[in-house]
N, C-alpha and C positions, 0 to 999 in steps of 0.2 A: 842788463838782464832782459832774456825775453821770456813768457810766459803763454801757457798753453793747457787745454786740457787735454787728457791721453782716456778718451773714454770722458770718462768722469773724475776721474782722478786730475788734479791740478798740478801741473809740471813746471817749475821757476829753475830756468837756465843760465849761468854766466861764463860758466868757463871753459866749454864745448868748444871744440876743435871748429871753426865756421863752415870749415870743409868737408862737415860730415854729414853723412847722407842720411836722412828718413830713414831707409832702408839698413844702413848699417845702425844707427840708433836703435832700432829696434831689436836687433838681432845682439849687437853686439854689447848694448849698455842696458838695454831692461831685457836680456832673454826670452824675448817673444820671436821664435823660430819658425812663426807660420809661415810671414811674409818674407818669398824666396825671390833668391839671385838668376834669375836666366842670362838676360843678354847685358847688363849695366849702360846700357844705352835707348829704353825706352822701346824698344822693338816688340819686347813680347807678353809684358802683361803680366808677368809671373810677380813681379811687387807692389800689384796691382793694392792702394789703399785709398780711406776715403777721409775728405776732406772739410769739413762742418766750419760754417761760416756765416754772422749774422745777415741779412737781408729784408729791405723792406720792398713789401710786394707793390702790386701797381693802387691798392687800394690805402698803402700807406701803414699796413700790419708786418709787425718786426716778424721774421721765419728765421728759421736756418738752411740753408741752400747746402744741399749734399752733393759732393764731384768726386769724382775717381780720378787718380793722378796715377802718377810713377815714382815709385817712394825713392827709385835709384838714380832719380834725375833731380829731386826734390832738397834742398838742405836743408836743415832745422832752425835756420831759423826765420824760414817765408812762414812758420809754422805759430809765427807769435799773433797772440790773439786769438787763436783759433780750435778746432776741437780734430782731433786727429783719432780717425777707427782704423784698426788693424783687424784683422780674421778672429783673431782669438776673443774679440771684445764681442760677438756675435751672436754665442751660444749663452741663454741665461738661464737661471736655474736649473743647472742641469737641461737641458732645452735645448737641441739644434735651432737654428733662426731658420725660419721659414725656406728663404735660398739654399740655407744648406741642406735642409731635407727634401726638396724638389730636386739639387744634384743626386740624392741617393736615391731617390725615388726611379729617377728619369735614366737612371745610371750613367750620368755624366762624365764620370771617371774612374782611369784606368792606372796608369801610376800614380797620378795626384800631384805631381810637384806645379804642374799649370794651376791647378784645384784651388787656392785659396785665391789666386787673381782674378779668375773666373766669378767666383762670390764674390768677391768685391765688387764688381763690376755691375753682376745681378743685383746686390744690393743697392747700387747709385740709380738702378734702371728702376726697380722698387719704388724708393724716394722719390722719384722724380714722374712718374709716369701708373695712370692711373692701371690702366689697359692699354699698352704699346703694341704696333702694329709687328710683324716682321722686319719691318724696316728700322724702325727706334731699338728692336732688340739685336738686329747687323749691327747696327751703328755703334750700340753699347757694345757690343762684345770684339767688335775689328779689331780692337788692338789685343786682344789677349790671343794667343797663339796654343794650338792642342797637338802634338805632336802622335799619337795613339789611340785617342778618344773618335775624335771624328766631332762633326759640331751639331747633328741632329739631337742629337739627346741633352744636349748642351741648349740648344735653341728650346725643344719641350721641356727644359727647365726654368727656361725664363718665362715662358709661357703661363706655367702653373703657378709662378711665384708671383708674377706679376699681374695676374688676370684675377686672383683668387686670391688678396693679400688679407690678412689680418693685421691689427693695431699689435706693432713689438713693444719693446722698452724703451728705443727710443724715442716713438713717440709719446708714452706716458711721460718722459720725462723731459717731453720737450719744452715746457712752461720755466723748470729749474735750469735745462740748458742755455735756456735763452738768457736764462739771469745771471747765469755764472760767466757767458760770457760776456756780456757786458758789463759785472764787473769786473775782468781783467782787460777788458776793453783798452789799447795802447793811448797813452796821454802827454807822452815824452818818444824821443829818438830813442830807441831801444838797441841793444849790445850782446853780442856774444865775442868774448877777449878769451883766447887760450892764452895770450903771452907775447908769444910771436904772430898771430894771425887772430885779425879780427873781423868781423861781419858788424857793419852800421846799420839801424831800420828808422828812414824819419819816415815824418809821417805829412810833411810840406813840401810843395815844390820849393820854397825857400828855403827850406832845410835842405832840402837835396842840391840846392845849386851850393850853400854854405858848406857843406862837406864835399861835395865833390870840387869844390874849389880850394881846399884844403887838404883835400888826399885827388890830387889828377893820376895818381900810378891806380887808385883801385877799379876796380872791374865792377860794374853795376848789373846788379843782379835783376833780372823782372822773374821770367817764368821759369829762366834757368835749363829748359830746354837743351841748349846749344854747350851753354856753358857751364855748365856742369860736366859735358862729355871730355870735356878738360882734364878734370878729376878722377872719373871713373873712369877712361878710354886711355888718356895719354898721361896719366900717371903724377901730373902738376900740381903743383900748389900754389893758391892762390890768396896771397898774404892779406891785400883788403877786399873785401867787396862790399857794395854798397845796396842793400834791399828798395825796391823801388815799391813793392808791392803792397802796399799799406797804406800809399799816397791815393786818398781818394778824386783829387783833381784830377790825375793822370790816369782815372779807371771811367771816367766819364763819356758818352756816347750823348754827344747836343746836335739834335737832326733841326737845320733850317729849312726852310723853303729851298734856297740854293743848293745847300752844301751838308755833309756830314761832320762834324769834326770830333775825332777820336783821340781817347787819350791814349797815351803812348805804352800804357801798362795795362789798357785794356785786353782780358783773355779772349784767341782767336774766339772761342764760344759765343762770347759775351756780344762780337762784332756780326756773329750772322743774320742775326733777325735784320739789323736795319739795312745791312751790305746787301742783303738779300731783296730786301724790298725794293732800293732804288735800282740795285742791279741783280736781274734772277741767276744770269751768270756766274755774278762774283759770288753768290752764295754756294751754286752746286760747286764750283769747283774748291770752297772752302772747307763744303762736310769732306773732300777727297782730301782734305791737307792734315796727313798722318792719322792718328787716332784721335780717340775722343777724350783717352786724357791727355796726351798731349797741347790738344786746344784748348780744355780745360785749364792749362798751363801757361804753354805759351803765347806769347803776347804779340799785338800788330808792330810795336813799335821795333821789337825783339828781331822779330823778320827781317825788318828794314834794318836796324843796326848794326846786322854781325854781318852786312854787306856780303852774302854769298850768293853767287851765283844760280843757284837752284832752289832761291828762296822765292816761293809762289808767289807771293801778292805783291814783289814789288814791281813782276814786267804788268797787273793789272792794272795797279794804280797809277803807274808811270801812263799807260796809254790814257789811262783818265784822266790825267794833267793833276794829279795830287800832289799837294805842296808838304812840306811838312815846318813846323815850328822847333827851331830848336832854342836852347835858354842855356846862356854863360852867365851866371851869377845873378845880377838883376836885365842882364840885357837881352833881349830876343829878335831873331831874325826869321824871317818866312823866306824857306827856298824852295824851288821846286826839286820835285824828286829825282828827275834827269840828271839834276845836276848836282846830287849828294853823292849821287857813284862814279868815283874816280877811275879805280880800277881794281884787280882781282881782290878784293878783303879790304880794300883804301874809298877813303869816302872825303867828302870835303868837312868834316866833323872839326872840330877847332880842342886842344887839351880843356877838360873840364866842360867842354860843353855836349849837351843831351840832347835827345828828341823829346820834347813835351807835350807834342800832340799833332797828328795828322790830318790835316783838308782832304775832305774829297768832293769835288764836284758834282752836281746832279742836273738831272734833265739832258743828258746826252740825248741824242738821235738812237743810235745804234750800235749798243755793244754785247759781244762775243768774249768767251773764251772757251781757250780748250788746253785741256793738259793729257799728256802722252807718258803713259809708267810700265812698267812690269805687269803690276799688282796694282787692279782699280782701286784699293784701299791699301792704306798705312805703307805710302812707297812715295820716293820723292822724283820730282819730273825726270824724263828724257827732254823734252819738251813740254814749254809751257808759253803758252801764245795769247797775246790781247788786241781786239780788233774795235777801236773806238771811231767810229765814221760819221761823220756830218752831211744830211742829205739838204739839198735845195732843191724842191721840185721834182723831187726824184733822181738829183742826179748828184755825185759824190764832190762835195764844195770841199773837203777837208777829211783829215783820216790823223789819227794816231796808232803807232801800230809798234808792240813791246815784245820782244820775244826773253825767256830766261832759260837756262840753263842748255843753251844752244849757241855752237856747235860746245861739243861733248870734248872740252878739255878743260883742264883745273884751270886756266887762269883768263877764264872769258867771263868777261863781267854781261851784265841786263845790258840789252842794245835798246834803244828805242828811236823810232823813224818820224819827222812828220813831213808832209807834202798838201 
């Protein structure tokens, strides 16, 4: 069984289909028709929903930390433990929610069917941000997509909402949210079993190497991202999977003196402050990796897993000589990242075993990157290039250097050089 609030309302699930999407739960089993189907692949925002999740701040005070996801890349049950807003849940007593009366105000919309993504999205920018610049309110809104509207009045709606916000309902009830979820709080390996197809949630890296040693056919789930487009895109089912996302070891970011080491289910989001610090590089080219809920989403280790080609971060970390840790049952091995990728979607991955967490190096001399798209936002490279160089005295003793998703055919894996 897994457990969740919907709003405020307490949701206890078991025999849900695993393969079913946020997005369709909502439409198609509680009749909540706000949140709409655009692309079922994460592109445009239109199922844009939010996501509520306990958190302790840096002073050590429990919050709940609000994201915007992709409800159609989303399955129900990353959902356990946690507090799940849809559009509809927005207006109270009779009451537009503040976002939503700044779109009418600002006249944001014109068909409406982007319209409830759009609010979601201003609401997570809301939560999270006192008075956001232009840039935090790009950033919020890049992934939602306006095909009629235009995005000016769209942008002077985030503006008003968020520059001018008053205390809603969810914060009055933020003191009882906090309590309800923690007690539904997960204390066991949690299940959703239609029958034929079931979805695992432990909540231990020993758990997780115990069932994935016991089911090597299923598919592990983190941020779902990729593999979900399974589902939604090419029409498959996928009989186990196994939720990684609730394992708090593998959501952990330990910065040494040396080195970073990240867990493997850490959300890209969650990896920018420190990527960023030790390298300013890896950070800009991170806010460029897809949207915000996406990162919000998908995970480092995620990236590196489904072994593609035109996955950002592995030709960076590869130039930085990033290792990674993977774990079969009780046994673990540290390899480097070079040599996890075999070739086009093949890796040196062993049955049953995972990535539990990735090294990255610090104190390099001199690194670069650069990534080449379409679309400077929510587009995946033509090019993506990493330049990690070693100086003596000014003069280049060493160089690492990773190119991804180049030359432009399906089946070229990340190169990487060193001299």
């Amino acid at each position: 069984m897994i457990q969740f609030l919907l709003n405020q309302e307490l949701r206890s699930e078991h025999a849900l289909d695993p393969n079913l999407t946020v997005l369709n739960y909502l439409r198609e089993h509680l009749g909540k028709p706000g949140t709409k189907e655009g692309c079922a692949s994460g592109d445009c925002g239109a199922c844009t929903v939010v996501v509520g999740e306990l958190h302790t701040d840096d002073q050590g005070a429990e919050q709940i930390r609000y994201r915007s996801l992709n409800s159609c890349l989303t399955f129900v049950s990353s959902l356990h433990g946690k507090q799940l807003i849809s559009v509809e849940d927005l207006k109270h007593q009779g009451q537009l929610h503040s976002v939503q009366q700044a779109m009418v105000e600002c006249h944001g919309s014109q068909c409406g069917f982007c319209t409830p993504g759009f609010v979601m999205s201003l609401f997570a920018l809301q939560k999270n941000s006192d008075a956001p610049d232009s840039h935090k309110a790009h950033e919020a809104l890049a992934g939602n997509l306006c095909r009629c509207t235009g995005y000016r009045p769209i942008l002077a709606a985030a503006e008003q909402a968020c520059c001018n916000k008053a205390p809603d309902q969810f914060d009055s009830r933020q003191a009882e949210t906090i309590a309800r979820l923690k007690a539904i709080a997960p204390t066991q390996t949690g299940e959703l079993n239609s029958g034929d197809k079931r979805c695992l949630v432990p909540l231990t890296v020993a758990d997780l190497a115990d069932l994935y040693d016991a089911y090597p056919q299923a598919r592990l789930l983190a941020g779902g991202t990729d593999l979900a487009l399974e589902v939604t895109q090419f029409h498959r089912t996928l009989p186990v999977m196994i939720y990684v996302g609730n394992i708090a070891e593998m959501k952990r970011i330990d910065d040494f003196d040396d080195r970073l080491e990240i867990g493997a289910a850490t959300a890209l989001s969650d990896c920018y402050a420190a990527l960023r610090q030790a390298y300013p590089d890896f950070g800009e080219l991170l806010q460029r990796f897809a949207s915000l809920q996406i990162r919000n989403q998908g995970t480092l280790g995620g990236n590196i897993g489904n072994a593609s080609p035109i996955g950002d971060s592995p030709p960076l970390l590869i130039a930085l000589g990033a290792q990674i840790v993977l774990c079969k049952g009780e046994t673990r091995r540290t390899l480097a990242l070079e040599d996890y990728f075999i070739d086009y979607r093949v890796t040196a991955r062993q049955d049953s075993e995972f990535i539990e967490k990735i090294i990255v190096p610090k104190g390099h001399d001199l690194f670069r990157a650069y990534k080449v798209s379409k679309r400077l936002d929510d587009d995946i490279s033509a090019v993506c290039a990493a330049f990690n160089v070693k100086l003596d005295q000014g003069v280049v003793s060493d160089a690492r250097v990773a190119f991804g998703a180049w030359p432009p055919r399906q089946n070229a894996p990340n190169t990487a050089k060193r001299s």
